[in-house]
N, CA, C and O atoms as a Maestro MAE file, in Angstrom:
{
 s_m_m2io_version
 :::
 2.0.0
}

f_m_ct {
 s_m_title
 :::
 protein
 m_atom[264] {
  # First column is atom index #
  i_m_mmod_type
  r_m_x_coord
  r_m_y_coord
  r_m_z_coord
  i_m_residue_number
  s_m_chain_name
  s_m_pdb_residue_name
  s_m_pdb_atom_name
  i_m_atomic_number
  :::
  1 25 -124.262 -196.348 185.164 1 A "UNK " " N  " 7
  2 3 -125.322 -195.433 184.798 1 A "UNK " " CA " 6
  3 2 -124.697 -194.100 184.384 1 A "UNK " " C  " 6
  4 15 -123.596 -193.880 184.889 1 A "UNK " " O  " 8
  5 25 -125.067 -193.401 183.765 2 A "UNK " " N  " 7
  6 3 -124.679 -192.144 183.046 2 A "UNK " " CA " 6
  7 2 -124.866 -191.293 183.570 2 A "UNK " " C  " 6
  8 15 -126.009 -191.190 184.015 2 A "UNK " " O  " 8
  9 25 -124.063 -190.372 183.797 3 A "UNK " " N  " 7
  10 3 -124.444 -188.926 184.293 3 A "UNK " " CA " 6
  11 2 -125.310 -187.849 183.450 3 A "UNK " " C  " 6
  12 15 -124.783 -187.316 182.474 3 A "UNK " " O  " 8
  13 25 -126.462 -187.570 183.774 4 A "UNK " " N  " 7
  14 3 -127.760 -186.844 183.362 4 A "UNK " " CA " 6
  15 2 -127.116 -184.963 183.893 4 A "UNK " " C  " 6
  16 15 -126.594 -184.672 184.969 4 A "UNK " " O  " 8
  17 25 -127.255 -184.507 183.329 5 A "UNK " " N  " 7
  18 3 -127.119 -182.908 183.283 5 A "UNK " " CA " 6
  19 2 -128.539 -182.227 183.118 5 A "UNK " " C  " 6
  20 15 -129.209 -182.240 182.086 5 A "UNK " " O  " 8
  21 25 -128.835 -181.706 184.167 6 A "UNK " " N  " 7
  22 3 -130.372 -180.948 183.876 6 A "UNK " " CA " 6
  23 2 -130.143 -179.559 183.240 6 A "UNK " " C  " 6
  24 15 -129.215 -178.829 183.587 6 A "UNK " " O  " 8
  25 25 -131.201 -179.184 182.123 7 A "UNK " " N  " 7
  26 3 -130.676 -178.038 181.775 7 A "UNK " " CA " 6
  27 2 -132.371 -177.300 181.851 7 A "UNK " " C  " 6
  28 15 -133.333 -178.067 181.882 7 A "UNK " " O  " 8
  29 25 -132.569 -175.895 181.872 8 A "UNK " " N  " 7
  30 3 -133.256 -175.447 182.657 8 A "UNK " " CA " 6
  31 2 -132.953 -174.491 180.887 8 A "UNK " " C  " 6
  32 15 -132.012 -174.069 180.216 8 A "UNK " " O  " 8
  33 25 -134.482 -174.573 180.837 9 A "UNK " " N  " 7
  34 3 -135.334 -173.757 179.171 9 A "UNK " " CA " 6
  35 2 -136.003 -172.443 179.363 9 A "UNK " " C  " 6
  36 15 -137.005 -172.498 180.077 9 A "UNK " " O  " 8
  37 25 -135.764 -171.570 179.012 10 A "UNK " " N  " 7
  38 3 -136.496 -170.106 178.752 10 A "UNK " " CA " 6
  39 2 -137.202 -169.745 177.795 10 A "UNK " " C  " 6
  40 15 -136.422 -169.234 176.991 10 A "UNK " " O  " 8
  41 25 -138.393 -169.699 177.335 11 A "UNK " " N  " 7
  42 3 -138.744 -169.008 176.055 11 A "UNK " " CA " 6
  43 2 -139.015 -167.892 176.564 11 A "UNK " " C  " 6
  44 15 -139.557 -167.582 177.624 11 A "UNK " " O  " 8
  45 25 -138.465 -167.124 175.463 12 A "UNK " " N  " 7
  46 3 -139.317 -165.651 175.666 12 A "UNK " " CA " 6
  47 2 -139.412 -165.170 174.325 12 A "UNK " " C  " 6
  48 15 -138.616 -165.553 173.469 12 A "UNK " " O  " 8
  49 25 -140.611 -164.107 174.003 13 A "UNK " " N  " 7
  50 3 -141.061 -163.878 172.973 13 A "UNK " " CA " 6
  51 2 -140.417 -162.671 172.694 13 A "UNK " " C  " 6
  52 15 -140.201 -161.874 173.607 13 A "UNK " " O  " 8
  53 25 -139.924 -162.329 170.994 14 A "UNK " " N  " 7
  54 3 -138.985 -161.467 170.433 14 A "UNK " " CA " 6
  55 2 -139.662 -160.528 170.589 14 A "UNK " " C  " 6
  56 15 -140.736 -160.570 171.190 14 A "UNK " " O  " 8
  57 25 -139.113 -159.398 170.028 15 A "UNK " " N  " 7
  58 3 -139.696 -157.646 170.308 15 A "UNK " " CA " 6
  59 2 -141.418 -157.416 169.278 15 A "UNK " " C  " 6
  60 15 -141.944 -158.023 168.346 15 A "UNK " " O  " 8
  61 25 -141.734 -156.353 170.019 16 A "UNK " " N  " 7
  62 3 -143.160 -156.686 169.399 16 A "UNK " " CA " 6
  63 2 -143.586 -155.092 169.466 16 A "UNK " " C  " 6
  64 15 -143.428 -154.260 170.359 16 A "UNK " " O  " 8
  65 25 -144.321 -154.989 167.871 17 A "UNK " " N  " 7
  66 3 -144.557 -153.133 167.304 17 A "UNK " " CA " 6
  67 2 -144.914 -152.663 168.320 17 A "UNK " " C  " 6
  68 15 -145.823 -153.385 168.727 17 A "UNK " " O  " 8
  69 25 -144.752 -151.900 168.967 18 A "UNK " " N  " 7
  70 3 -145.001 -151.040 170.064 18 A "UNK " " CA " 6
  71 2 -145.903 -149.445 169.475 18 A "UNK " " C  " 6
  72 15 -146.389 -148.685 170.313 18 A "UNK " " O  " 8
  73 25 -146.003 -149.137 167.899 19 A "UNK " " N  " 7
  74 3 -146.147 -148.383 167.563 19 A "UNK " " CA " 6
  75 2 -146.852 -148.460 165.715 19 A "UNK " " C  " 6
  76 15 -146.352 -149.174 164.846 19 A "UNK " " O  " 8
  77 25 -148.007 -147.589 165.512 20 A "UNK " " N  " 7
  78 3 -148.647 -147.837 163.830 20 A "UNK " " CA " 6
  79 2 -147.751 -147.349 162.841 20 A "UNK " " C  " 6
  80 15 -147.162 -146.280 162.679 20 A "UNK " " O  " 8
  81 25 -147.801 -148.297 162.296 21 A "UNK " " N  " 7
  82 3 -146.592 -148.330 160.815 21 A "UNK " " CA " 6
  83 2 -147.249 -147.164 160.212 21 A "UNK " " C  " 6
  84 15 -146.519 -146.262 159.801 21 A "UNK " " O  " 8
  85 25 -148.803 -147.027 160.077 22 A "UNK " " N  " 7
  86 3 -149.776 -145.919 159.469 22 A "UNK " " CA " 6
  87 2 -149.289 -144.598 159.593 22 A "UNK " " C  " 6
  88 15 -149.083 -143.800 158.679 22 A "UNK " " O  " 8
  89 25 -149.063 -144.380 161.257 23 A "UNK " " N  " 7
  90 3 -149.994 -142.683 161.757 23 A "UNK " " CA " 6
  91 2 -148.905 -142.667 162.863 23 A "UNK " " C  " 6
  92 15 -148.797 -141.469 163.122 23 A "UNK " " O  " 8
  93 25 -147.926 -143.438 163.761 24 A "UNK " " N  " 7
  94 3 -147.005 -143.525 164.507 24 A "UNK " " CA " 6
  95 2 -147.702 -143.675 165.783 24 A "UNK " " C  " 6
  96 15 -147.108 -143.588 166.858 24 A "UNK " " O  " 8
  97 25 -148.759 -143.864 165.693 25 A "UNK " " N  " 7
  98 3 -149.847 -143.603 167.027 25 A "UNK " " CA " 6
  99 2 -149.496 -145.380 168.090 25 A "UNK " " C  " 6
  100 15 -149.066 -146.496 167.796 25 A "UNK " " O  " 8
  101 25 -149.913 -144.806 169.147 26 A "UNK " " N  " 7
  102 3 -149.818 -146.126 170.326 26 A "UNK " " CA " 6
  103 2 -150.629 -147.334 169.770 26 A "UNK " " C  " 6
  104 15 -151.412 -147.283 168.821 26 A "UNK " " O  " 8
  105 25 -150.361 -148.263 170.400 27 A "UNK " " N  " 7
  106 3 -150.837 -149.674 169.469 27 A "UNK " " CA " 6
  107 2 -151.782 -150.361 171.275 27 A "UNK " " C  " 6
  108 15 -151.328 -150.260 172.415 27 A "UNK " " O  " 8
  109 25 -152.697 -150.792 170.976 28 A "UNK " " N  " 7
  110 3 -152.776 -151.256 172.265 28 A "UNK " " CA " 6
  111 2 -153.372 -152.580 171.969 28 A "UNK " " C  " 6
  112 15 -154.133 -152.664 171.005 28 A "UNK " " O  " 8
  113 25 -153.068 -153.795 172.810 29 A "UNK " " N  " 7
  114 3 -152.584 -155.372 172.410 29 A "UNK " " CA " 6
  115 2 -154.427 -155.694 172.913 29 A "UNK " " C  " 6
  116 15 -154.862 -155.333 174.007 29 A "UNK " " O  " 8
  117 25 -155.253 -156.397 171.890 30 A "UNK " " N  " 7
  118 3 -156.349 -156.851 171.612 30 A "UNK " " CA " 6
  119 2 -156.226 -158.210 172.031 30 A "UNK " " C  " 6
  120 15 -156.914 -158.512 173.007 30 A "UNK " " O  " 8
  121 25 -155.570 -159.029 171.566 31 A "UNK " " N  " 7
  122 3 -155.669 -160.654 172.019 31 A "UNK " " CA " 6
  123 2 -154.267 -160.931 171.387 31 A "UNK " " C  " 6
  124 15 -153.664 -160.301 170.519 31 A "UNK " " O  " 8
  125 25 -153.759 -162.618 172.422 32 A "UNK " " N  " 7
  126 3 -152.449 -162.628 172.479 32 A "UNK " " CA " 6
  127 2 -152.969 -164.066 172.118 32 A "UNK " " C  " 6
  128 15 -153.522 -164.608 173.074 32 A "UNK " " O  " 8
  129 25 -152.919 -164.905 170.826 33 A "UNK " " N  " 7
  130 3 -153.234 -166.705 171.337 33 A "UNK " " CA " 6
  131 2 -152.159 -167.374 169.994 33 A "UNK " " C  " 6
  132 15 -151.866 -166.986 168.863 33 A "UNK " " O  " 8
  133 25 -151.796 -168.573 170.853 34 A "UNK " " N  " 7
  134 3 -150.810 -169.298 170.303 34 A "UNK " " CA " 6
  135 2 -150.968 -169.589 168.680 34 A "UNK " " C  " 6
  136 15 -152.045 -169.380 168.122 34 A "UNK " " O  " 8
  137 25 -149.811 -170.089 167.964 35 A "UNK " " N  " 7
  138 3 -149.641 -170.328 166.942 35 A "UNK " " CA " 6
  139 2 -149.210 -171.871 166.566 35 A "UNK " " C  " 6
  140 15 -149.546 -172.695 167.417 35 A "UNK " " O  " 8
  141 25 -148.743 -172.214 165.792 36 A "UNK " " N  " 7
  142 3 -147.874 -172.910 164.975 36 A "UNK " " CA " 6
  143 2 -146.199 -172.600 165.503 36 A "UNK " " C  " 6
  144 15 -145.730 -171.479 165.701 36 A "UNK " " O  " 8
  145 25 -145.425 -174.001 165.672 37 A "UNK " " N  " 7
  146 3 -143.561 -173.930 166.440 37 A "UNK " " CA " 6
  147 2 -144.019 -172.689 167.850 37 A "UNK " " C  " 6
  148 15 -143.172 -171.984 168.399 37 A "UNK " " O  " 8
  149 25 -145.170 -172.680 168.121 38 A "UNK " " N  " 7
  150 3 -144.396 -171.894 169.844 38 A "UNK " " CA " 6
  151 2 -144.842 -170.546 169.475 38 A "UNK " " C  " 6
  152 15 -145.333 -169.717 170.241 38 A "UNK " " O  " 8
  153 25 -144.640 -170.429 168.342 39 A "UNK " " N  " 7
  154 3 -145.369 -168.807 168.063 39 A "UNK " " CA " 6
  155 2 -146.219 -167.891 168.598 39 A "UNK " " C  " 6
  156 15 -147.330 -168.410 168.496 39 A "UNK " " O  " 8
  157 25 -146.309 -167.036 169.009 40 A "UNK " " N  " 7
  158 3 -147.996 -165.615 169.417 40 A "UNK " " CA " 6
  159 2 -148.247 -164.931 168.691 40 A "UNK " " C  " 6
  160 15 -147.296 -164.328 168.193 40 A "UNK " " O  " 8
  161 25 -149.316 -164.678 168.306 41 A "UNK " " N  " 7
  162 3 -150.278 -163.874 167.243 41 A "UNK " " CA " 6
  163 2 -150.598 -162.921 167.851 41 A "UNK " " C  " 6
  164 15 -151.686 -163.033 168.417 41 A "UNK " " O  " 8
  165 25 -150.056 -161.948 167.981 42 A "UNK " " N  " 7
  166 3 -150.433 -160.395 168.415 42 A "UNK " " CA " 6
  167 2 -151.518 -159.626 167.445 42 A "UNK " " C  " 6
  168 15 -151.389 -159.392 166.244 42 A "UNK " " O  " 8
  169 25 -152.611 -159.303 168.296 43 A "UNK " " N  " 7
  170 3 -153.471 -158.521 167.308 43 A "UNK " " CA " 6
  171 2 -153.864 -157.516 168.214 43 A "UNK " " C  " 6
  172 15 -154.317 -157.705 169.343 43 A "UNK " " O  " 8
  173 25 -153.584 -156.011 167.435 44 A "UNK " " N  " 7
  174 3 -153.343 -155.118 167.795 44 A "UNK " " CA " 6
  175 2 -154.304 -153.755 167.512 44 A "UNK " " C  " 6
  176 15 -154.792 -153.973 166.403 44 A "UNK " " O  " 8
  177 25 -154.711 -152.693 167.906 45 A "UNK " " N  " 7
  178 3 -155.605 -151.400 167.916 45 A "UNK " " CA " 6
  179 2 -154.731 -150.525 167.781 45 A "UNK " " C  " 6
  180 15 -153.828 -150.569 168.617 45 A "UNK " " O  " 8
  181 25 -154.660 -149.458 166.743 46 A "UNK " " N  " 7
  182 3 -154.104 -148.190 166.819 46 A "UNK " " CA " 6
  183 2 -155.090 -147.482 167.909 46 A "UNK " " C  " 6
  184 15 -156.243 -147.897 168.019 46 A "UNK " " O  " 8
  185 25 -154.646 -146.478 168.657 47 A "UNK " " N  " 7
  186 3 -155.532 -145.613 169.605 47 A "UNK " " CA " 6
  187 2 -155.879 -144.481 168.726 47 A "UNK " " C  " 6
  188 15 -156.993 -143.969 168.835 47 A "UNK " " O  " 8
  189 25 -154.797 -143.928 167.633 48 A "UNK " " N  " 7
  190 3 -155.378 -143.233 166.853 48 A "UNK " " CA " 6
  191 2 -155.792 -143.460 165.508 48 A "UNK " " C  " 6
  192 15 -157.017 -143.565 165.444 48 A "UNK " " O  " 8
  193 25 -155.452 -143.527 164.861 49 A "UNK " " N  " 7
  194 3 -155.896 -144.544 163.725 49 A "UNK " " CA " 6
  195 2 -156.685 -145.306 163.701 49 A "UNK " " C  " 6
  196 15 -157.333 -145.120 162.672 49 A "UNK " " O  " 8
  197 25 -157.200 -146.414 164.443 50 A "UNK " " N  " 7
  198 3 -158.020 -147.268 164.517 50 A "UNK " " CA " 6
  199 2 -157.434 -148.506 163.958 50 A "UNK " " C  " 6
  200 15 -158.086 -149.517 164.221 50 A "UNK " " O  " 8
  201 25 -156.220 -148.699 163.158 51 A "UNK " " N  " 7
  202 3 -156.027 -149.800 161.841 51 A "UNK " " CA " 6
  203 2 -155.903 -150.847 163.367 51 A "UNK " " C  " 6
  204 15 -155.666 -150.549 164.537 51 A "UNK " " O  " 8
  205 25 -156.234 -152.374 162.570 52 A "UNK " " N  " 7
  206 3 -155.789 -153.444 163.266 52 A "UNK " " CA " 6
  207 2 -154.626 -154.158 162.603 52 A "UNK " " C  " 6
  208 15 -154.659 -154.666 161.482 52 A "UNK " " O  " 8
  209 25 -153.311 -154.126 163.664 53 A "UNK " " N  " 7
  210 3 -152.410 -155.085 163.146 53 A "UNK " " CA " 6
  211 2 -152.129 -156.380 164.156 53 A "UNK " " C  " 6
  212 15 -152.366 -156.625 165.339 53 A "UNK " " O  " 8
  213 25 -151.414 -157.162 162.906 54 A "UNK " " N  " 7
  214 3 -151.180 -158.443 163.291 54 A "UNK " " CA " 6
  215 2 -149.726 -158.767 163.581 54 A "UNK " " C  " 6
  216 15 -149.186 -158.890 162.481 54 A "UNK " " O  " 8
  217 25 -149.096 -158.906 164.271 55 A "UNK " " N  " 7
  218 3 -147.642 -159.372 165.046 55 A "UNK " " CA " 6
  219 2 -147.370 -160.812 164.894 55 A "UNK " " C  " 6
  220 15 -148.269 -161.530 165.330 55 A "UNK " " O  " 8
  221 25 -146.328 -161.423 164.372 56 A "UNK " " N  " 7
  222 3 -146.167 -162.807 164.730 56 A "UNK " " CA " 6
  223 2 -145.054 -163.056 165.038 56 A "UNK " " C  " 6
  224 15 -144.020 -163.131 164.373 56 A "UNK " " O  " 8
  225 25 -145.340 -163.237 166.446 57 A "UNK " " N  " 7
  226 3 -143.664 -163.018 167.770 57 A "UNK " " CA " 6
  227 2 -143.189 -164.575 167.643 57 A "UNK " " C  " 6
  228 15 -143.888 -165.396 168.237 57 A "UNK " " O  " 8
  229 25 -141.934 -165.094 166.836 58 A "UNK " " N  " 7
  230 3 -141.187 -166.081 167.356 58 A "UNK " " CA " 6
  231 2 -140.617 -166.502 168.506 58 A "UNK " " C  " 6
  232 15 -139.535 -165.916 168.549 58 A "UNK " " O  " 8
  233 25 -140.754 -167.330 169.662 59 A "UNK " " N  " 7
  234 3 -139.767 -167.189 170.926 59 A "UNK " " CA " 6
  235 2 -138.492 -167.419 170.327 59 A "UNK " " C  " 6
  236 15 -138.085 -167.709 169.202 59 A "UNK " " O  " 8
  237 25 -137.977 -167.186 171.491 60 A "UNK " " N  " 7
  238 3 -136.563 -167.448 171.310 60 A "UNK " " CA " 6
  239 2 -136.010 -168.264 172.696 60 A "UNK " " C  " 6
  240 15 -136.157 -168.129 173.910 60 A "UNK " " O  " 8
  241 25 -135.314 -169.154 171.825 61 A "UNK " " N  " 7
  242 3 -135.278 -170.295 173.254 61 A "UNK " " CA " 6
  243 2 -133.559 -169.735 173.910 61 A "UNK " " C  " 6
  244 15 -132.786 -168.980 173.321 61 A "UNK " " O  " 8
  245 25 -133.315 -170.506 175.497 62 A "UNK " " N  " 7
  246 3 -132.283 -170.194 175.709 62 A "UNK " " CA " 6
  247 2 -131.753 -170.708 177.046 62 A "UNK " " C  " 6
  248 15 -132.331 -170.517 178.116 62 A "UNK " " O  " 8
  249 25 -130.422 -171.484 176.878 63 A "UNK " " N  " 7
  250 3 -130.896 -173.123 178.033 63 A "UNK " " CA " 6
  251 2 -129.712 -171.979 178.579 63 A "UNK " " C  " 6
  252 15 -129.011 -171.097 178.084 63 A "UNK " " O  " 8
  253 25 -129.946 -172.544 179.818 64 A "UNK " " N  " 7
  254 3 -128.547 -172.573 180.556 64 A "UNK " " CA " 6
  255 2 -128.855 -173.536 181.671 64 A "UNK " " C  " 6
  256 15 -129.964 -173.805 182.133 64 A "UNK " " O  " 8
  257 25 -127.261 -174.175 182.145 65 A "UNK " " N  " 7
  258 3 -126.685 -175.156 182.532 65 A "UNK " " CA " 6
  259 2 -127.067 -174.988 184.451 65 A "UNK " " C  " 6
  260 15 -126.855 -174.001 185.156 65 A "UNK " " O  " 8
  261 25 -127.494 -175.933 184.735 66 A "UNK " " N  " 7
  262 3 -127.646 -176.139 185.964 66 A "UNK " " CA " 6
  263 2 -126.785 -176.430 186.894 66 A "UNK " " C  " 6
  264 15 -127.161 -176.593 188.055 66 A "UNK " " O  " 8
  :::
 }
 m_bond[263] {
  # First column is bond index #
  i_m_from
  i_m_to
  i_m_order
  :::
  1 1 2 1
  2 2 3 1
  3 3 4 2
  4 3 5 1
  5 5 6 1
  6 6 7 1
  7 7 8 2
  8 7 9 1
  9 9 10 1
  10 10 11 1
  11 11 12 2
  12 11 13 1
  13 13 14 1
  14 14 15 1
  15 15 16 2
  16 15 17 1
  17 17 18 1
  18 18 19 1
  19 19 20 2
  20 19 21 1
  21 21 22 1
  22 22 23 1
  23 23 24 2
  24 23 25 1
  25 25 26 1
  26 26 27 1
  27 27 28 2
  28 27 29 1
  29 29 30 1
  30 30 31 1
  31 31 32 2
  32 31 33 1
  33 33 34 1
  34 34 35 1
  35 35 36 2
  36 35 37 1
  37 37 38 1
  38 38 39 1
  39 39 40 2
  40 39 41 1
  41 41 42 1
  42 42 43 1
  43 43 44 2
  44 43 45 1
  45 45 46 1
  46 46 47 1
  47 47 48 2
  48 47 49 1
  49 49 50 1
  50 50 51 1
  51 51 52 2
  52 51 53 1
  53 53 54 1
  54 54 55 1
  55 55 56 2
  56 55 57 1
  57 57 58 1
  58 58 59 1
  59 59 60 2
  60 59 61 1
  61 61 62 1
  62 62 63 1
  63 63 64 2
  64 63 65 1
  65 65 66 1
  66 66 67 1
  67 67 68 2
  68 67 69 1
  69 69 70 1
  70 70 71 1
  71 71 72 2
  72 71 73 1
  73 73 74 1
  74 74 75 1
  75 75 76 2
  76 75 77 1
  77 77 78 1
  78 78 79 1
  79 79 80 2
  80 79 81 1
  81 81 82 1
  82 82 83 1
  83 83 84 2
  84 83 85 1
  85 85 86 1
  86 86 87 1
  87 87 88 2
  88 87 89 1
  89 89 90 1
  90 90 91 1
  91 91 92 2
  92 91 93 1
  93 93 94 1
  94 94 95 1
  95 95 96 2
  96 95 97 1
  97 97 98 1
  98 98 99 1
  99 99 100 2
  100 99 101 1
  101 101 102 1
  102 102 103 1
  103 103 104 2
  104 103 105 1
  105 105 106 1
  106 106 107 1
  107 107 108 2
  108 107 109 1
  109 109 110 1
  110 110 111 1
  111 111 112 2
  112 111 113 1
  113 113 114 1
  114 114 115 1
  115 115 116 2
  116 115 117 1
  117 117 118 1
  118 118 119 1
  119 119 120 2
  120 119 121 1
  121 121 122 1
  122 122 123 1
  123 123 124 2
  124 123 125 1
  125 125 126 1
  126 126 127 1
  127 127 128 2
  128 127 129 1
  129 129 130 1
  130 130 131 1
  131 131 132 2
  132 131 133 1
  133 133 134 1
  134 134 135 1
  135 135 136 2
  136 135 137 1
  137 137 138 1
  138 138 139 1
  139 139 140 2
  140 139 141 1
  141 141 142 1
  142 142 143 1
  143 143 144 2
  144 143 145 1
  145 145 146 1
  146 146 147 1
  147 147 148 2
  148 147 149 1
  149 149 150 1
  150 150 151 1
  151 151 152 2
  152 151 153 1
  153 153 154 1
  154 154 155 1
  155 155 156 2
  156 155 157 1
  157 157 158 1
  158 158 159 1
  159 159 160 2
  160 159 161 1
  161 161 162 1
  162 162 163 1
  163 163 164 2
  164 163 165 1
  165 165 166 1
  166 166 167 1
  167 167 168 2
  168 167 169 1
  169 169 170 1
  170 170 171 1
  171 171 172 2
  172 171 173 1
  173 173 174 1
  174 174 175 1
  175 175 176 2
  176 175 177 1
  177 177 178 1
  178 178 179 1
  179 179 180 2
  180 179 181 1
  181 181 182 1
  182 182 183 1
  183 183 184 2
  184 183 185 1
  185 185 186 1
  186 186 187 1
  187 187 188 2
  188 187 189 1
  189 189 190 1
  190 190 191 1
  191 191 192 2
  192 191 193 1
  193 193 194 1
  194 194 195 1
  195 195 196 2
  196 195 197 1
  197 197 198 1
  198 198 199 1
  199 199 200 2
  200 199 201 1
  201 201 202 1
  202 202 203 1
  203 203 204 2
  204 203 205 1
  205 205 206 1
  206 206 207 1
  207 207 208 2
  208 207 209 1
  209 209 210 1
  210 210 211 1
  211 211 212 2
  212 211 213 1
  213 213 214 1
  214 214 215 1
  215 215 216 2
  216 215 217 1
  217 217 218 1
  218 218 219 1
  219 219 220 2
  220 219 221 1
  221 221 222 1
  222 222 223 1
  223 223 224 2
  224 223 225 1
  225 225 226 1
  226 226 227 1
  227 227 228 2
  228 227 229 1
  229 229 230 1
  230 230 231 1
  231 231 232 2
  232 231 233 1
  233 233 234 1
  234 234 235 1
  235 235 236 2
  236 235 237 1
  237 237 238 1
  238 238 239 1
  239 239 240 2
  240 239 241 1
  241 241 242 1
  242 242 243 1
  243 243 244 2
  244 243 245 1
  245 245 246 1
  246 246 247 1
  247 247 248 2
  248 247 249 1
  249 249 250 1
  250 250 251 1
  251 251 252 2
  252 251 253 1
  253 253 254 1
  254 254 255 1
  255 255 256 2
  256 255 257 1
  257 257 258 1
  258 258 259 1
  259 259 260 2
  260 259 261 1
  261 261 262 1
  262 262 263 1
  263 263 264 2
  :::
 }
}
């Protein structure tokens, strides 16, 4: 029988606008729901501005060895 190696998976989601491309104003996170490959759809509120943006956070995977 073969020796099996367990390996132990992380996703975590890449960096995400923290700030309006518009007006530089705070962004505050409206709804977070899955995508397409693992993806999150960040949709977002300027506090000053008002604009709504859209984020699309790739994870990023990352094994390490047990």
């Amino acid at each position: 029988m073969p020796n099996l190696e367990l390996v132990q998976t992380t996703l975590s989601a890449g960096p995400v606008r923290s700030d309006c491309p518009e007006c530089h104003g705070e962004l505050a996170i409206l709804r977070v729901f899955s995508g397409r490959a693992g993806a999150e759809y960040w949709t977002q509120r300027c506090t000053r501005c008002g604009g709504i943006h859209l984020d699309i956070v790739q994870p990023t995977v990352t094994a390490a060895a047990s």
